[in-house]
Steps between C-alpha positions, in 0.01 A plus 500: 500500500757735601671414147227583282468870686818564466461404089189715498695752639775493281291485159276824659802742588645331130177603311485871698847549376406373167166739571780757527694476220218519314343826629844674421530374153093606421616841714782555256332429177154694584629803698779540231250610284148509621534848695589671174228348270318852546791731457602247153183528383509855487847522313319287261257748447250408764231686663292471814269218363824297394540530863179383619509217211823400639269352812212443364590307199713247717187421764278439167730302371499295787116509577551230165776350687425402794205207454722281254813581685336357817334195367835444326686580825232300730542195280848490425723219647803754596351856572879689478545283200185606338585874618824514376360448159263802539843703692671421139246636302452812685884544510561466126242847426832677684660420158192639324511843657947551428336540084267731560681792459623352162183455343528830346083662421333273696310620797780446755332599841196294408723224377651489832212544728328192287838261601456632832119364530609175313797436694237513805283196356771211602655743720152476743506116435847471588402710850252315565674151425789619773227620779323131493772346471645701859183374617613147430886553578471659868261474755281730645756542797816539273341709223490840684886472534559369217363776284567759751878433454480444114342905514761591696788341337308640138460850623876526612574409114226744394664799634854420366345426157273802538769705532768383222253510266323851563870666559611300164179606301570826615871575478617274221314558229574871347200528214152354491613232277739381736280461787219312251853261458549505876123382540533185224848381700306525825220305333746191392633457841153503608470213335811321598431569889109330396662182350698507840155511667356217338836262587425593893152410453585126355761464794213508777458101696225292652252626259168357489448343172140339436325324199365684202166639469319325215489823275109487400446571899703819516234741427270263736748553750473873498132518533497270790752703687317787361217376709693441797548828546199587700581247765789682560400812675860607593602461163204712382544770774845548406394533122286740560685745708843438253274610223433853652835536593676351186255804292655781679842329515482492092348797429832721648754301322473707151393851685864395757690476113360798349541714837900386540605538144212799336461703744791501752731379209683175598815356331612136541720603765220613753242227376787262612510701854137414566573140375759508789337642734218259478730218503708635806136519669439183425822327603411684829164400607454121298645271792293793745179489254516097542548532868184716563327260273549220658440678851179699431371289193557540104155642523582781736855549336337573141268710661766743658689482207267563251447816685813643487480456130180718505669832613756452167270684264473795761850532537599509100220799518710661732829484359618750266857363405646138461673572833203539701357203343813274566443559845116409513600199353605371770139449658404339134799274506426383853129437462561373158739241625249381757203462274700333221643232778143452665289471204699196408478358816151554559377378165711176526332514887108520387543268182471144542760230429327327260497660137649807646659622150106533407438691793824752431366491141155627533611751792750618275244499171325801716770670634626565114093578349599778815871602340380466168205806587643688770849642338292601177203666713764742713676578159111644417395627759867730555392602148188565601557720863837479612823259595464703848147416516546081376736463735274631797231242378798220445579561906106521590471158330808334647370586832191376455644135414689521800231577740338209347799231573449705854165370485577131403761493819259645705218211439770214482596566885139505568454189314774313669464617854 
C-alpha cells in the first residue's frame, strides 16, 4: 500500500511538472503575439471593427467548434492524443499569418482577422481537449496546485516574453516595413514554441484511456447529456451567473484596444507594459487566489474576484495617459488572475465526471454565442454615444454578474448548513 502512494505520488508531481512545461511553452507562443493582434491589425490597415472582429470572429468560430470537438474528444481513446491533433492544426495558421503582408492587394487586415477566427476553431477544441483531460490526469485534491503552479510558472515567462518582444517591436525595427517583418519572425517562433506545446502534452502518464464510442451515437450522446443538464442545478446556477458576467467581460475587450492604442496612443512597447503588469499580478496572487479558494470555496473566490474585475472599466474612464492606466492595471491583473484560475476550477467542480468534455462543450457553446455578440455590440453602441459612456455600461454589467455569483454563494451555504 505504502508502494503504490508513493508511485501515485511520483507520476502526480511528474505530470504537474509536465503540466508546467506545458503552460510555459503555450505562454511563450500565445503572449508572443496575441497582445499585439490589435496594434498589427492596425498597421495592416485596420480599424475599430477589425478590432472587435478580432474577438468576435474567434468565439463564432468556435460556437461551430465546440459540439464535434467534444463528441470527438469524449469518445476518443487518448484525449491529449486526440488534442494534440487539434494543437497542430491551430499551430500551423501561425505560418498562415508570416504571408500576409506579402499578398500584395488583398484585404490584409481582414485577411488576418479571418486566420485569427479560424485558428480559434481547433484552437477551442484543442482547450477544451487539455481541460478534460486535467480532469482525468489530477484529482480534485491535486488539481488546484497543479494549475495554480503551471499559472505561475506561465506568467513568470509571460513577463520576460512580454517584454523582449514589445522593447524589440519597438526599438529594432526603424520603418513600418520593418516592424510588419518584425511581426512575421515573431509569428514563426510562435509556431515553433506551439509544436513545443504539443510534445509536453503527449509526455503526460497514467492517462485514462477507454473504448471508442460507436460513431452513429455521438450526436445521441450530446442530447442525452444535453438533458442531464437540468438535474444538475449547480451546474446550471453557475451557467447562468457566468453568462452575465462573461457579457460584460466581452463587451470591454475591443472598447480596452481602441482606448490604449486610439485614443491614448499606445506603441508595442507600452501594450507590452500592461502585458507585464498583468502577468507580474498574476505570478503574485495565483498560489494566494488558490489558497482562498480552497479556504472560502471556488464559489466565494469567483465571486470576489469577479468583482474586482468590475471596477476595470471605471478606472480606464479615469485615466488620461498610458501611465495612469499601467497603474490601474494592477487591480485588473489581480482580479483577472483570480477569475481566470477559479472559473476553471469551478466549472471542472459543478460538471460531472461522466461525459464531462460535453458538459465543457455546451458551457463553452454559450459563453462564445456571448463573445461572438458582445465585442460587436460595444463597437456600436461607442459609435452610437460614446467609448466613455460603453465603458460605464461594460462596468454596470460586470457588476451585475458578480452580485449574482454573490447570490449563488449565498444560497449554497444555506443549502448545505
Amino acid at each position: 500500500m505504502f508502494l503504490n502512494r508513493s508511485k501515485k505520488k511520483s507520476i502526480t508531481d511528474y505530470n504537474i511538472k509536465i503540466n508546467i512545461y506545458n503552460g510555459i511553452a503555450f505562454s511563450v507562443s500565445i503572449n508572443l503575439v496575441k497582445p499585439y493582434f490589435a496594434k498589427f491589425a492596425e498597421r495592416l490597415g485596420g480599424n475599430d471593427y477589425h478590432f472587435a472582429l478580432i474577438n468576435s470572429l474567434p468565439a463564432l468560430l468556435s460556437v461551430f467548434a465546440f459540439l464535434p470537438g467534444a463528441l470527438i474528444i469524449e469518445s476518443a481513446k487518448s484525449k491529449t492524443k486526440i488534442t494534440g491533433k487539434f494543437l497542430l492544426a491551430q499551430k500551423l495558421i501561425y505560418l498562415l499569418i508570416v504571408i500576409v503582408p506579402f499578398l500584395g492587394t488583398v484585404n490584409k487586415p481582414l485577411l488576418f482577422v479571418l486566420l485569427i477566427g479560424f485558428m480559434n476553431f481547433p484552437g477551442s477544441i484543442a482547450i477544451m481537449g487539455y481541460q478534460s483531460s486535467m480532469g482525468d490526469i489530477f484529482t480534485p485534491r491535486n488539481r488546484g496546485r497543479a494549475m495554480s503552479l503551471r499559472n505561475r510558472y506561465s506568467d513568470a515567462i509571460r513577463l520576460i516574453i512580454s517584454f523582449l518582444s514589445g522593447q524589440a517591436l519597438t526599438l529594432i525595427p526603424k520603418t513600418p516595413a520593418q516592424t510588419i517583418t518584425m511581426y512575421q519572425i515573431f509569428f514563426f517562433i510562435a509556431f515553433i514554441f506551439g509544436i513545443l506545446e504539443l510534445i509536453m502534452l503527449r509526455r503526460f502518464k497514467n492517462r485514462q484511456d477507454k473504448e471508442e464510442i460507436v460513431k452513429e451515437k455521438y450526436f445521441t450522446l450530446f442530447l442525452q447529456t444535453f438533458k442531464d443538464i437540468p438535474k444538475h442545478k449547480k451546474l446550471i446556477t453557475f451557467m447562468i451567473c457566468s453568462l452575465m458576467f462573461h457579457f460584460g467581460w466581452q463587451m470591454g475587450w475591443p472598447l480596452f484596444s481602441i482606448y490604449q492604442i486610439k485614443i491614448l496612443g499606445a506603441n508595442e512597447s507600452w501594450l507590452s507594459i500592461m502585458t507585464i503588469v498583468s502577468g507580474a499580478c498574476s505570478i503574485i496572487t495565483s498560489t494566494i487566489w488558490a489558497k482562498f479558494a480552497d479556504k472560502k470555496g471556488n464559489s466565494f473566490g469567483l465571486a470576489l474576484a469577479t468583482l474586482g474585475m468590475s471596477i476595470t472599466p471605471i478606472l480606464y474612464v479615469l485615466s488620461d495617459t498610458m501611465l495612469q492606466l499601467v497603474f490601474f492595471n494592477i487591480i485588473a491583473g489581480i482580479s483577472t488572475a483570480g477569475t481566470i484560475l477559479i472559473l476553471l476550477n469551478l466549472l471542472l467542480e459543478v460538471t460531472p465526471d461522466k461525459n464531462r468534455t460535453i458538459y465543457i462543450a455546451i458551457y463553452s457553446i454559450f459563453i462564445n454565442i456571448s463573445a461572438t455578440i458582445a465585442p460587436l455590440f460595444s463597437v456600436w453602441l461607442k459609435d452610437m454615444t460614446s467609448i466613455y459612456f460603453t465603458l460605464i455600461l461594460v462596468a454596470i454589467l460586470r457588476l451585475t454578474g458578480s452580485i449574482a455569483f454573490f447570490v449563488r454563494n449565498t444560497k449554497l451555504k444555506k443549502c448545505n448548513t
